[in-house]
C-alpha positions in Angstrom: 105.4 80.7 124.7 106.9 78.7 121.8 106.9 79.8 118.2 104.7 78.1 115.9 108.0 77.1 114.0 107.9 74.8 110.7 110.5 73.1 108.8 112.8 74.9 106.2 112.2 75.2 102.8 115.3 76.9 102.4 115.9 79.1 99.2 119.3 79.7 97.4 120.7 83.4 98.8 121.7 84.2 94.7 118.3 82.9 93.4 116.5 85.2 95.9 118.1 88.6 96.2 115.4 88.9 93.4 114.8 90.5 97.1 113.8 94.1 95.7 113.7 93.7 98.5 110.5 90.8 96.1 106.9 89.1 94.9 106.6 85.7 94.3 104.9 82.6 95.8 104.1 80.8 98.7 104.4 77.4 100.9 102.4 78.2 103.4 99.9 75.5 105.7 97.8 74.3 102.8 97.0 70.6 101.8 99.6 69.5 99.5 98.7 70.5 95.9 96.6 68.4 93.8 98.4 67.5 90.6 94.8 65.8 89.1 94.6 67.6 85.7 91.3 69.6 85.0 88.9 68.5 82.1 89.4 71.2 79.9 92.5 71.5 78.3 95.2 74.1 80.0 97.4 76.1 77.5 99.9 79.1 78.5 97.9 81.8 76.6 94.2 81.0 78.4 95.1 79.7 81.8 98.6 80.3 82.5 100.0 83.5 81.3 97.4 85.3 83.6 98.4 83.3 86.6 102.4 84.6 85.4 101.5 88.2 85.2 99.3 88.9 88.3 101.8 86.6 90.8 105.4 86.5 89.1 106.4 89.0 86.6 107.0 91.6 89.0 110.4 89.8 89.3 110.5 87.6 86.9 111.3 90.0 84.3 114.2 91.2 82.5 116.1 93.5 84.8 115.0 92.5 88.0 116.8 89.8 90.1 115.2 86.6 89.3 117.5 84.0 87.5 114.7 84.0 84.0 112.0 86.1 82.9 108.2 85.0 82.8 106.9 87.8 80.6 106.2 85.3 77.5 105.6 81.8 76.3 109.4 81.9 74.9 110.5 82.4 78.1 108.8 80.4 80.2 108.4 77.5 78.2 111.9 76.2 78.8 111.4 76.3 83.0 108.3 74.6 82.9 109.1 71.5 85.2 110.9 73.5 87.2 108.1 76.3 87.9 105.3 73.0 88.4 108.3 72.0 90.5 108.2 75.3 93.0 104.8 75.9 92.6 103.6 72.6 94.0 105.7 72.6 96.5 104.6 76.0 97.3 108.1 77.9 97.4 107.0 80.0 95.0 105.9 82.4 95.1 107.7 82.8 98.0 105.2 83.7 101.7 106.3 82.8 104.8 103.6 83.6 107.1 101.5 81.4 109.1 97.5 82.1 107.1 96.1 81.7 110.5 96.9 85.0 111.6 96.2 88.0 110.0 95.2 89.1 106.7 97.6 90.8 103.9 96.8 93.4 101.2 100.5 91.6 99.6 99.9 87.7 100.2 101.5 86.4 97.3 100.1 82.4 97.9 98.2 81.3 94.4 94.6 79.5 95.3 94.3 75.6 94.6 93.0 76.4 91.4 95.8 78.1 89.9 98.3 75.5 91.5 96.3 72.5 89.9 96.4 74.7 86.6 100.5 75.3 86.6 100.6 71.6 87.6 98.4 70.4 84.8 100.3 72.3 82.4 103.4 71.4 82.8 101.9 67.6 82.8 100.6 68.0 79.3 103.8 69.5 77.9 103.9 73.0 78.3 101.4 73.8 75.3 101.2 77.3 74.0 97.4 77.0 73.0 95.5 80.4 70.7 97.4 83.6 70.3 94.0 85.6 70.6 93.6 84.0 74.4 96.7 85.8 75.5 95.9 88.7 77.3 98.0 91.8 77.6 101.2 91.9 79.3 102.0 93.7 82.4 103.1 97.1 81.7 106.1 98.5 83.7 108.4 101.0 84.4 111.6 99.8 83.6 114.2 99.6 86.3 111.3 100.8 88.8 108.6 99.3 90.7 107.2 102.2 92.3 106.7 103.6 88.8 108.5 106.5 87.1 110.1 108.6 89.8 110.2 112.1 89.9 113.8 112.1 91.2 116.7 109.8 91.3 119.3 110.1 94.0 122.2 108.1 92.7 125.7 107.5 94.8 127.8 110.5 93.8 130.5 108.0 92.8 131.1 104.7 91.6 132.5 102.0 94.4 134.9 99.5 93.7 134.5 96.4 95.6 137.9 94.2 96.4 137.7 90.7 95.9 138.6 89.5 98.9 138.4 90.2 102.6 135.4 90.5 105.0 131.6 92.2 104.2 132.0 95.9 104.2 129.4 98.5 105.3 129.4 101.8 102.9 127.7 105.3 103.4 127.4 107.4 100.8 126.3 111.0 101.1 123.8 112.6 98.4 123.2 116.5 98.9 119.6 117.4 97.9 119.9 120.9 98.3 116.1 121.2 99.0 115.4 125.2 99.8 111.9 123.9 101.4 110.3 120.6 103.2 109.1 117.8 100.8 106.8 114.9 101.2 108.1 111.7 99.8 104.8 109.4 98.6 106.8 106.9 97.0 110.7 105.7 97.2 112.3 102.6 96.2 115.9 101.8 96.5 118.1 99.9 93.6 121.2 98.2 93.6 123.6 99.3 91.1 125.5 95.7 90.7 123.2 92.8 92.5 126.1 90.5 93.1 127.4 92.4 95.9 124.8 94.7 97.3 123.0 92.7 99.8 121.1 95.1 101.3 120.5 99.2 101.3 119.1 101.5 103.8 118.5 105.3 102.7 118.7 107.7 105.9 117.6 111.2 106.0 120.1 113.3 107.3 118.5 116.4 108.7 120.4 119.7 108.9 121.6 120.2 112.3 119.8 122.5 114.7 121.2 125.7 115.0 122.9 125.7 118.6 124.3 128.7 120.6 126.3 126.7 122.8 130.4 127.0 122.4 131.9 123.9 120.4 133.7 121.8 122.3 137.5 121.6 122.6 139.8 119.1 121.0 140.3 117.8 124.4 136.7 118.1 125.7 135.8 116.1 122.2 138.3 113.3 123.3 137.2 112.6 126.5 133.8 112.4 125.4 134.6 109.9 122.5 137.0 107.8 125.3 133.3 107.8 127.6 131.6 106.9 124.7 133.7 104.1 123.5 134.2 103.0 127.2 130.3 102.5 128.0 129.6 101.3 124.1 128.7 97.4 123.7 130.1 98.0 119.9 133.5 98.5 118.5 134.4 98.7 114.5 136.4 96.4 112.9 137.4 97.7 109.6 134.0 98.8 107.9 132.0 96.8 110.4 130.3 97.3 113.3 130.2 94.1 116.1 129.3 93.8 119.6 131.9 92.7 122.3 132.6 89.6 123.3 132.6 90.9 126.9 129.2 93.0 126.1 126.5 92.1 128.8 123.9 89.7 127.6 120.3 90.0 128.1 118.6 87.0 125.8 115.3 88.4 127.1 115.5 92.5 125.8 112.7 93.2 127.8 114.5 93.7 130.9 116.8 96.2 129.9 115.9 100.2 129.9 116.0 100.4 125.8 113.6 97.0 125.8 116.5 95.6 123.6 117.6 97.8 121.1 120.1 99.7 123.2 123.8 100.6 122.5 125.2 100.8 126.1 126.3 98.9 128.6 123.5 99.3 130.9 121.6 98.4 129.0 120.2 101.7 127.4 120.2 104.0 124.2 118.7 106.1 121.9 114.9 105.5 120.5 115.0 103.0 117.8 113.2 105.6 115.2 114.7 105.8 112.1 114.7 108.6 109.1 114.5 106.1 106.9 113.7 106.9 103.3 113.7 103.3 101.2 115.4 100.0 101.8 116.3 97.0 99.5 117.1 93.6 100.4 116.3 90.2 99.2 112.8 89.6 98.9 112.0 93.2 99.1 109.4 95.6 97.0 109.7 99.6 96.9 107.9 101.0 99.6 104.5 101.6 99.2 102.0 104.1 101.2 98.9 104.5 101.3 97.3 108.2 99.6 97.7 110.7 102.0 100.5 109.1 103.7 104.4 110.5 103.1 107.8 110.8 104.4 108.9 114.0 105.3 112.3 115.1 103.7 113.3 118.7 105.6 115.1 121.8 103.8 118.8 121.1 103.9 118.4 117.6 104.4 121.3 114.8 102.5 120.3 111.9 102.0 122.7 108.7 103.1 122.8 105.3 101.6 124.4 102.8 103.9 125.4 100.0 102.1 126.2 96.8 103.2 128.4 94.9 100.7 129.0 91.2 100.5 132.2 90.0 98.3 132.5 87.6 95.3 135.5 85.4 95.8 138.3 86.5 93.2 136.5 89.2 91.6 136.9 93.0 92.1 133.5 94.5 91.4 131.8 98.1 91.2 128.6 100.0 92.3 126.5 102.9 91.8 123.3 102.4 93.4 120.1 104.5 93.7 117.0 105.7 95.1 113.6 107.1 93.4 111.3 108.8 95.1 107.9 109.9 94.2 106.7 113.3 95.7 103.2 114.1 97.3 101.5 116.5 95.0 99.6 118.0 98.3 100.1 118.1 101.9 99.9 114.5 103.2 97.8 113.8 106.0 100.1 112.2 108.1 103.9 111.1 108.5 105.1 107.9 108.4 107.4 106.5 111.1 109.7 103.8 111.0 111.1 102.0 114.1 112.8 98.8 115.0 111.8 96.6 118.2 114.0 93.7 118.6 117.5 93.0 120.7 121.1 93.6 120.7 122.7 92.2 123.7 121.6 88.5 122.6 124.3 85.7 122.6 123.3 82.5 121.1 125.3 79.2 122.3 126.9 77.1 120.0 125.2 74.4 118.2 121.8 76.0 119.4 118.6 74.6 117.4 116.0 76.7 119.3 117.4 80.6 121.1 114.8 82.4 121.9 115.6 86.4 121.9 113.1 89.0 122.9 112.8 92.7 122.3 109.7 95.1 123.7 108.4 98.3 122.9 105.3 100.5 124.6 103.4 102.6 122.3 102.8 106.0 123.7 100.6 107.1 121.6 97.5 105.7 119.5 98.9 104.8 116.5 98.2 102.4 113.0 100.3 100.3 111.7 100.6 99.9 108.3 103.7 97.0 107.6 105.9 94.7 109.8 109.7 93.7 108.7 111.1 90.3 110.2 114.7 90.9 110.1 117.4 88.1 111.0 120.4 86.3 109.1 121.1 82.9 108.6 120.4 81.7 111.8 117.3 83.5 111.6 114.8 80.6 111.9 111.2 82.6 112.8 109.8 85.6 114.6 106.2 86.3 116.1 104.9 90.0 116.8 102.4 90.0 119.6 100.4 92.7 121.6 99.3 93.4 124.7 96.6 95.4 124.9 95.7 98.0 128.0 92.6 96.9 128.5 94.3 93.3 128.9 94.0 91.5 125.6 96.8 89.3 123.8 97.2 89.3 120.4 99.6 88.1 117.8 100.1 90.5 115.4 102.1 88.5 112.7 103.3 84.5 112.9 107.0 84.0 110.6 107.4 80.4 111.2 109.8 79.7 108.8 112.1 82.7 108.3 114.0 83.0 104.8 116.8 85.4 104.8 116.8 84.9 101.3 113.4 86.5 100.9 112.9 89.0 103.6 109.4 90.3 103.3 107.3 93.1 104.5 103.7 92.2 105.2 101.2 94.7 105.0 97.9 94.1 106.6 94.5 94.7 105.0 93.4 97.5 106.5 96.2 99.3 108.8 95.9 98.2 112.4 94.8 100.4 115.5 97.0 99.9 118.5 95.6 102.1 121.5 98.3 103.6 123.4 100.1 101.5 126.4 99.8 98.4 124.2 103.3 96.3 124.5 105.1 94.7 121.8 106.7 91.8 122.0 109.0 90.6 119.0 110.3 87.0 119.3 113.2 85.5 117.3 114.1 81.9 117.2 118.0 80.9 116.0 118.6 78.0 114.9 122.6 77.8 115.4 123.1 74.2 114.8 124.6 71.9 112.2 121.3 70.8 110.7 121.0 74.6 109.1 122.8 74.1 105.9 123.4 77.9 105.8 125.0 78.0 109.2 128.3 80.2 108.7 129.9 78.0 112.0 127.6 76.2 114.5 130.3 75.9 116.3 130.9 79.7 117.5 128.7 81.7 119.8 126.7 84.8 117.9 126.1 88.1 118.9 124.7 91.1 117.3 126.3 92.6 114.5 126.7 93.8 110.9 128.5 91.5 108.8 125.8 88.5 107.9 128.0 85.9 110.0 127.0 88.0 112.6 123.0 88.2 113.9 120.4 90.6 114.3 116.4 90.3 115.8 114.7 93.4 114.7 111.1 93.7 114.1 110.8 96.9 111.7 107.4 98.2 112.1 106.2 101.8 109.8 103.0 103.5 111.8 101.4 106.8 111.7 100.4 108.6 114.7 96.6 109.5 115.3 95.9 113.0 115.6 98.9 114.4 114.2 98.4 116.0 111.1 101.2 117.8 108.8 101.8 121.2 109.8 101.8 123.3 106.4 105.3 124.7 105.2 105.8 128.3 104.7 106.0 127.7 100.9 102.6 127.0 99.1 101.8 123.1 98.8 101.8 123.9 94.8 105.5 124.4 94.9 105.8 120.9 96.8 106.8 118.2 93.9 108.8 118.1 91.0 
């Protein structure tokens, strides 16, 4: 099996941590645009502002990370080769799935129509055209996506960056001190300072389970690190966490006990289920589920925001980021779950146009899924999810043939997807670790798994619920569950 893989249209990293963690629009597998102009005259205020505000304000708006604001003919007026420009040639707004497989409640790709429109208007010099054809603006929430949140976790402290040296990776504790179980519906993470938050991940941090069992001794607890560290495929260096150059590699993750995402020399390690909260990276929305759908946050919990931070030459910089969360106003009907399939024993050769890595996972229950995250770095070329089903079947769940690290979507299908239990997943990644990828770090190393972006990961996120496993009530009444 080969990916389906496609040339790059490759996206400036600063343009595109508009990545929060992202809406814009898209190249994919269409005829190239028709620039013909339409019969009818095309100004801003009839035909384009309402192509603007359904597809590209949701970043392209003061606060957020894109490099100008569409919300009005002032501002966009000035870009208007350039957006005909990215429009035409379909990197904008930015969608990086094959449309031959599957169908997305979040394709962000604009129709023929609207591209001939932009194209045509632009042509004809950008004409503003009647104030009463304007229709209303978008209404947000400022500084939110998800809407106004009914808490805001922010880092206790601000950070100060150094302006020099490697990336660093950051946690950050926030106590809750939550006397019951809450249901999150809603959360979104935000950078404090975009310039050097590449990406966040916000864990919850259970309180841990009461134990009668003696603590171990000083000396127990360091010859169980000195195991631990002995049988681990990572080490830290500094605030990073890398894989060993002498770490066994297993291209294909398949083979290995974990199916790829394992931590130990043999191959195995703990399930790859997260307590994740939110995330942000570049490209990325706030979370979204479904009603009746929530994350459940347990008394005593903390929440804890690993950040990864990437360093602007020369400049010492500082952070305060957060997370919103909106809470269920009733008992959800189901949990959602978060895991990662994908590999971290890989080693990709040296000048490398096309390494394939593989990572499996059997579901062991009857689930639906309701997104998938592709997640590479630079090398990061495209990735495929495909099933196989019990009864037999293939299927390919989701087609990424042309990876952007710069925009790092999460597509959401239609309707979430029923995957029987037994079915095997199969997430491919393709590297492209030669001198022809102008974001290479070094084509002339070997790369292994790791934190810091010079460094690679193959992870295919997926967020499910399980069938027939409703929320148990709390012992406090659902009323008291919210605000």
């Amino acid at each position: 099996m080969t990916l389906n893989r496609l040339r790059h249209p490759w996206i400036s990293p600063v343009s595109a941590v508009a990545l929060a963690l992202f809406a814009g629009l898209g190249w994919i597998a269409q005829s190239a645009a028709s620039t013909k102009p339409p019969v009818t005259p095309v100004t801003f205020n009839k035909d384009i502002a309402p192509i603007l505000f359904k597809s590209c304000t949701e970043c392209h708006r003061p606060g957020e990370a894109a490099p100008f604001s569409l919300m009005s003919y002032k501002d966009a007026r000035p870009w208007a080769k350039s957006i005909r420009e990215q429009v035409v040639s379909r990197q904008m707004p930015p969608w990086h799935a094959d449309p031959h497989v599957g169908a997305w409640a979040n394709d962000r790709r604009l129709s023929q129509t609207e591209i001939e429109k932009i194209a045509a208007w632009a042509d004809s010099g950008a004409p503003e055209g009647k104030a009463k054809d304007l229709p209303p603006a978008p209404q947000f929430v400022e500084g939110w996506r998800i809407g106004k949140p009914d808490l805001v976790l922010t880092m206790p402290n601000e950070f100060t960056l150094d302006a020099s040296g490697p990336d660093e990776y950051q946690n950050f504790e926030i106590p809750l001190n939550f006397t019951e179980d809450r249901y999150v519906l809603k959360a979104e993470a935000r950078p404090g300072n975009r310039k050097i938050v590449h990406h966040i991940i916000a864990y919850i941090v259970p309180p841990p389970p009461k134990s009668d069992r003696p603590k171990p001794s000083p000396e127990e607890l360091a010859k169980l690190r000195a195991e631990a560290e002995k049988e681990a495929i990572f080490y830290q260096e500094g605030f990073l966490q890398r894989v060993k150059t002498d770490a066994p590699i297993y291209d294909d993750g398949c083979v290995t006990k974990s199916g790829g995402i394992g931590f130990k020399r043999d191959g195995s390690g703990q399930e790859a289920v997260l307590t994740a909260l939110a995330g942000f990276a570049p490209g990325s929305s706030g979370d979204l589920f479904e009603t009746g759908i929530g994350i459940k946050v347990p008394a005593g919990s903390k929440i804890r925001l690993e950040v990864h931070y990437s360093k602007v030459a020369g400049a010492v910089e500082k952070d305060r980021s957060s997370v919103g969360v909106i809470f269920a106003k009733e008992l959800p009907k189901q949990l959602a779950v978060t895991r990662g399939i994908g590999n971290t024993y890989f080693q990709i050769p040296p000048g490398a146009a096309h390494h394939r890595v593989t990572g499996c996972w059997t579901a062991q229950e009857d689930i639906h899924l309701h997104s998938l995250t592709p997640h590479m770095h630079y090398r990061g070329a495209a990735m495929e999810y495909k099933v196989f089903y019990p009864d037999g079947r293939t299927e390919v769940l989701l087609n990424v043939p042309n990876y952007s690290f710069a925009w790092q979507t999460t597509y959401v299908p239609q309707r979430p997807l029923a995957i029987p239990k037994g079915t095997k997943f199969l997430v491919t990644g393709d590297f492209d670790n030669s001198a022809k990828n102008r974001f290479n770090p070094d084509p002339t190393k070997a790369v292994r798994f790791g934190q810091p972006t010079y460094d690679e990961m193959m992870i295919g996120f997926i967020n499910y619920t399980v069938d027939g496993q409703p929320v148990k009530p709390v012992t406090t009444a659902v009323s008291s569950i919210g605000h």
